[in-house]
N, C-alpha and C positions, 0 to 999 in steps of 0.2 A: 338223466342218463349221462354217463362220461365216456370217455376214450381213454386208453391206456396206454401209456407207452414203458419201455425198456432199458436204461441206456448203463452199460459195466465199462471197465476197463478190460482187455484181452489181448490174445490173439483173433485175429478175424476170421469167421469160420469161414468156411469154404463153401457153403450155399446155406438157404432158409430152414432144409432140414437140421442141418449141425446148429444152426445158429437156434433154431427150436430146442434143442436139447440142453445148450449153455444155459440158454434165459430158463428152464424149467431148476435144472441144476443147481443158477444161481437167486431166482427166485425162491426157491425152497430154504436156503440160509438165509438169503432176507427175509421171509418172512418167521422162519419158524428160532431161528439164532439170535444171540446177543446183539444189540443194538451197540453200533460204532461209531465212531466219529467217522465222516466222509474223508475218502481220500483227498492228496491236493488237487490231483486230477476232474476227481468227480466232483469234490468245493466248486473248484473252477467254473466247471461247466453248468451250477446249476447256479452260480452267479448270474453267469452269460445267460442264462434264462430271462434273470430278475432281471439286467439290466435291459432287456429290452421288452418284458409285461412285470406289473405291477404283481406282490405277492397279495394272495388272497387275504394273508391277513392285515395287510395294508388298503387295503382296497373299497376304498370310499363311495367310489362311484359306479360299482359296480362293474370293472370293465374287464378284471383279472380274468383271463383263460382258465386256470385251475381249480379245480374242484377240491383240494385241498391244501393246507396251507398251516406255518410256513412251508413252503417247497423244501427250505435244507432238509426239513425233518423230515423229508422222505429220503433221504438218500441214510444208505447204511456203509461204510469199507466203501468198497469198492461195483457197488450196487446203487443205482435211482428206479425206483417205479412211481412215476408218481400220473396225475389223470388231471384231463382237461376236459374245460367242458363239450358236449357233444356238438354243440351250435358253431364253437369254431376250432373245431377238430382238423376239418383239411390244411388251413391254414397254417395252424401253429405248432400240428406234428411235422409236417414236411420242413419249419423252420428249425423246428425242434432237430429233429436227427438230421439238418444241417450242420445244426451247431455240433453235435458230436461227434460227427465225423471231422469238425474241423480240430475238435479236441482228443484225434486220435482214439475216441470212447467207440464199441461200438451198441448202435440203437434196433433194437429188436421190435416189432410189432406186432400183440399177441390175439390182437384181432386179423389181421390179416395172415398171420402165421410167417412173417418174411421179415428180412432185413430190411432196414430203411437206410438212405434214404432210397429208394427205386432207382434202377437205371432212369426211368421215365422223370424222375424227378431232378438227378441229376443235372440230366441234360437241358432240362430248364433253368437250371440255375447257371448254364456254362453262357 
């Protein structure tokens, strides 16, 4: 089983419902549209992944979070979806849409149906 996460470049929507509507919006060109090269933005951010968990297809010892892999190749334009493994999902999505908030990205979450990172999460990081 995995986890999924979200994360575009935008404006930032105004609650979990609008941000529900983008991510389906923008889900839907990623998945059903032409394959693009990642933005620089989204490049960026899915580096800052790599540099801090090893890519699945690097991953020797078995330790990569991702359930698929390379990671670039899940990002499309201006779109990343890509899944972790279920085992350490709390950990690595909360660091996860840290990081894209800190790359001005924002990260959707379409199991919990809400923006990340959470107030709640936030404030543990402050």
């Amino acid at each position: 089983m995995s986890y999924d996460l979200a994360v575009w470049e935008g404006e930032q929507p105004a609650d979990d419902a609008t941000a529900g509507r983008a991510y389906e919006q923008g889900y839907a060109v990623y998945a059903e549209g032409e394959e693009q090269p990642p933005t620089p933005r989204i490049r960026a951010y899915v580096l800052a992944l790599l540099e801090r968990w090893v890519d699945l297809s690097d991953d020797e010892d078995d330790v990569s979070p991702w359930s698929s892999g390379p990671l670039m190749d899940e990002a499309s334009g201006s779109f990343v979806y890509f899944t972790m493994r279920f085992s350490v999902c709390k950990e690595v999505s909360a660091a996860a849409a840290q990081i894209a908030v800190d790359h001005g990205l924002i990260c959707y979450d379409p199991q919990w149906e809400r923006l990340r990172p959470t107030a709640d999460e936030l404030a543990a990081c402050r």
